[in-house]
C-alpha positions in Angstrom: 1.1 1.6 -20.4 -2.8 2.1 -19.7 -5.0 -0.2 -17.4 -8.9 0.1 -17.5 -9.2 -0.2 -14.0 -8.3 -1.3 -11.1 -9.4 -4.6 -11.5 -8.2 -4.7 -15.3 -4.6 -3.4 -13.6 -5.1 -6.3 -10.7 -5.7 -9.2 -13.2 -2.1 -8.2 -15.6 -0.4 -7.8 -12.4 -1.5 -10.8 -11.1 -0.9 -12.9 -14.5 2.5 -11.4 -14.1 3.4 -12.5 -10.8 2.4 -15.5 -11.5 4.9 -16.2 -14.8 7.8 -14.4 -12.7 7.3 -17.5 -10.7 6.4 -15.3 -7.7 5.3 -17.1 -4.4 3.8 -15.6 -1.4 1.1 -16.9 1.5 -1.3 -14.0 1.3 -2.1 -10.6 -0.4 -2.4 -7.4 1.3 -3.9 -4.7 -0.1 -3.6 -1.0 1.1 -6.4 0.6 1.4 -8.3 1.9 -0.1 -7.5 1.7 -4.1 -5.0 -0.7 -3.4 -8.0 -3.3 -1.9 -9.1 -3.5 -5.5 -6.0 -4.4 -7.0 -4.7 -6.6 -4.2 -8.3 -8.7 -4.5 -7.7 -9.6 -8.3 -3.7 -10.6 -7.7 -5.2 -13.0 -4.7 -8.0 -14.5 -7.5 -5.3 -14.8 -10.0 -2.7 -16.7 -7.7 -5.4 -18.4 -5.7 -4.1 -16.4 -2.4 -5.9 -15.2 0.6 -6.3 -11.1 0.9 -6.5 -9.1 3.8 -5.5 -5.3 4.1 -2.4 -3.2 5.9 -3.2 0.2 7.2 -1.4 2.9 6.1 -1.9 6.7 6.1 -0.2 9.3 4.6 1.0 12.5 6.7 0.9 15.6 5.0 2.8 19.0 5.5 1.0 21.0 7.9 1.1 24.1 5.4 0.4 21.9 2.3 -1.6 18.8 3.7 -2.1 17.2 0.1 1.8 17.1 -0.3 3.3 13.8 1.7 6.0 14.1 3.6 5.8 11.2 5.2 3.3 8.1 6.3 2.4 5.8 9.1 1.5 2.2 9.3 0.0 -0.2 11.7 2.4 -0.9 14.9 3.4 2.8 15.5 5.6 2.8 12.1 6.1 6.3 10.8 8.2 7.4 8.2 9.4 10.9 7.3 11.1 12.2 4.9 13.6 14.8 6.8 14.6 16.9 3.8 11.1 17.4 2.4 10.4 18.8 6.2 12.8 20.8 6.8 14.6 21.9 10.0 11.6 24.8 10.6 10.3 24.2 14.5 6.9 25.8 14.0 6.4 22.6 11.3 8.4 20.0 13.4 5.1 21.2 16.0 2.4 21.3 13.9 3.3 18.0 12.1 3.5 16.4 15.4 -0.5 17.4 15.7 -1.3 16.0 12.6 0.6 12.8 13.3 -1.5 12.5 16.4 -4.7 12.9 14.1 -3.9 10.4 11.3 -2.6 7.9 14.4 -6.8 8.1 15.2 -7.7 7.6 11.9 -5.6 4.9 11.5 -6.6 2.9 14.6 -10.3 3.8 13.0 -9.8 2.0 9.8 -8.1 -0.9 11.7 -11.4 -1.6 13.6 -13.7 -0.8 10.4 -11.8 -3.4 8.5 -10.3 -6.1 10.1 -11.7 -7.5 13.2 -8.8 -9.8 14.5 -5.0 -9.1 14.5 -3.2 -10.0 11.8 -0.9 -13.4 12.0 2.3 -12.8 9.7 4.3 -14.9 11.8 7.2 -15.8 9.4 4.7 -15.8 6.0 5.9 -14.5 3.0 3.5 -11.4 2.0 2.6 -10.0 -1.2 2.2 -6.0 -0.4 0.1 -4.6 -3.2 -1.1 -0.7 -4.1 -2.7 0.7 -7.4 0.3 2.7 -7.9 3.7 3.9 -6.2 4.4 7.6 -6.4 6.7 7.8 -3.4 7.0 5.1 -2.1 6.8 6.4 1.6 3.3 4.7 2.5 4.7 1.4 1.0 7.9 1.8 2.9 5.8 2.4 6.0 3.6 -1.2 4.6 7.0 -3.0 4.4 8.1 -1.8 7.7 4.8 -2.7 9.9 4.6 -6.3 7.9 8.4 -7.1 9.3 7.4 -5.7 12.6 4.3 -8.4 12.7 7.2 -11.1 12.0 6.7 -11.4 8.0 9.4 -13.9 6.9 9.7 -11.8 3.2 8.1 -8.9 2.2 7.7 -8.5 -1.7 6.0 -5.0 -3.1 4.2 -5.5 -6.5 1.7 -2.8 -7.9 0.8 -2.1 -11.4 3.0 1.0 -11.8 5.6 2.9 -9.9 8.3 6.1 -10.6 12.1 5.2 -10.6 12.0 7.0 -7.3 9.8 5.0 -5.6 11.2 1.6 -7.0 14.3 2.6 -5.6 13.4 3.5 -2.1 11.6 0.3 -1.7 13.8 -2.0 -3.2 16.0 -0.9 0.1 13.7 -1.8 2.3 11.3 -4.6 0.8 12.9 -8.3 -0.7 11.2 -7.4 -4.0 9.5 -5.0 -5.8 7.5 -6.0 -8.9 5.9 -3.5 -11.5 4.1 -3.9 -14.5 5.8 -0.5 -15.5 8.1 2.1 -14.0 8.0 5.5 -15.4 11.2 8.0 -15.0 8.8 10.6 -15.7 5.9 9.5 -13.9 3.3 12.0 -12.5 0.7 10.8 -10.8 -0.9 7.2 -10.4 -4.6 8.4 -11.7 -2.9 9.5 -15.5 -2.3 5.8 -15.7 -5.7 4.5 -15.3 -8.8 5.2 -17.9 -11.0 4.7 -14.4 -9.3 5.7 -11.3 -12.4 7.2 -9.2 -12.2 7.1 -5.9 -12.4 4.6 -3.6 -15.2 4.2 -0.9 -15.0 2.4 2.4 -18.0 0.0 1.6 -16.3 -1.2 -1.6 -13.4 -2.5 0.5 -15.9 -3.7 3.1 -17.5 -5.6 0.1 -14.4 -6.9 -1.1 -13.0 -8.6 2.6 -16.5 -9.8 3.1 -16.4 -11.9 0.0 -12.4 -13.0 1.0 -14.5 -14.5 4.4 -16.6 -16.6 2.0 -14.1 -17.8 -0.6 -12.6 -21.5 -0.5 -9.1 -21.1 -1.4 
């Protein structure tokens, strides 16, 4: 399965959710690819969207490789056997928690202004695609820690891997198309260039002047 775009991606998942009969209060999209997607589901189910902080913590000797991720409320998630048991890392990845903890608390005052209210809602957690599943375990976790009733996890696509992980942690998960041999989000998109911090400014901006 292929998707234009994000927005293409957004608009079937959307469609999708809303002939599984799917429910939920409001969107959240995680930034920043995820925004773009998560705007489209809200347009197609008539929801509000807001966003959900995550970042993702790399190894300290191989930053692009994930071993873990945080999420708004002190949530942080590691995964202990990609780590290992080597102290010089266990130090070193303690720094670069401390860094992405900044950056997170950045992108929390760059995009949202007031706290988010998920007392007992039911939230739709969307991304553009779920590799690992450890920033969208680190989503589901923060969500229930702000008092969200039920936490459902839709993207577009996902690997086995990740569908599993989340389906312990999340109420639902819901993908257009999970791949056992999936490689990496982008190889499922025609577009998939990155996202910038204004377009998700542009996106929430237009949420504050829609009538839902």
């Amino acid at each position: 399965m292929m998707f234009a775009s994000r927005e293409d991606a957004g608009r079937r998942l959307g469609h999708y959710l809303r002939e599984q009969g799917i429910q939920a209060d409001l969107v959240l999209g995680l930034p920043r690819g995820g925004v773009i997607v998560a705007a489209e589901v809200g347009h197609v189910l008539d929801l509000p969207l807001d966003v959900l902080i995550v970042r993702k913590i790399g190894h300290p000797w191989h930053r692009e490789f994930a071993v873990g991720a945080m999420a708004e409320g002190g949530v942080v998630v590691l995964d202990k056997q990609a780590i290992g048991k080597n102290p010089l890392i266990r130090v070193e990845l303690d720094q670069i928690i401390a860094e992405e903890r900044e950056r997170l608390q950045a992108y929390q005052s760059r995009f949202r202004q007031e706290q988010l209210d998920l007392s007992g809602k039911t939230v739709l957690l969307v991304d553009d695609g779920l590799a690992t599943g450890l920033t969208t375990e680190a989503a589901v976790s923060s969500a229930r820690k702000q008092g969200a009733g039920k936490v459902i996890v839709a993207a577009p696509v996902a690997s086995t891997n990740a569908v599993g992980r989340l389906r312990t942690v999340a109420d639902d998960v819901v993908a257009l198309f999970v791949d056992p041999d999936f490689d990496a989000v982008g190889r499922y998109y025609d577009v998939f260039a990155q996202t910038t911090d204004e377009e998700v400014l542009d996106l929430l901006r237009a949420e504050a002047t829609r009538d839902i």
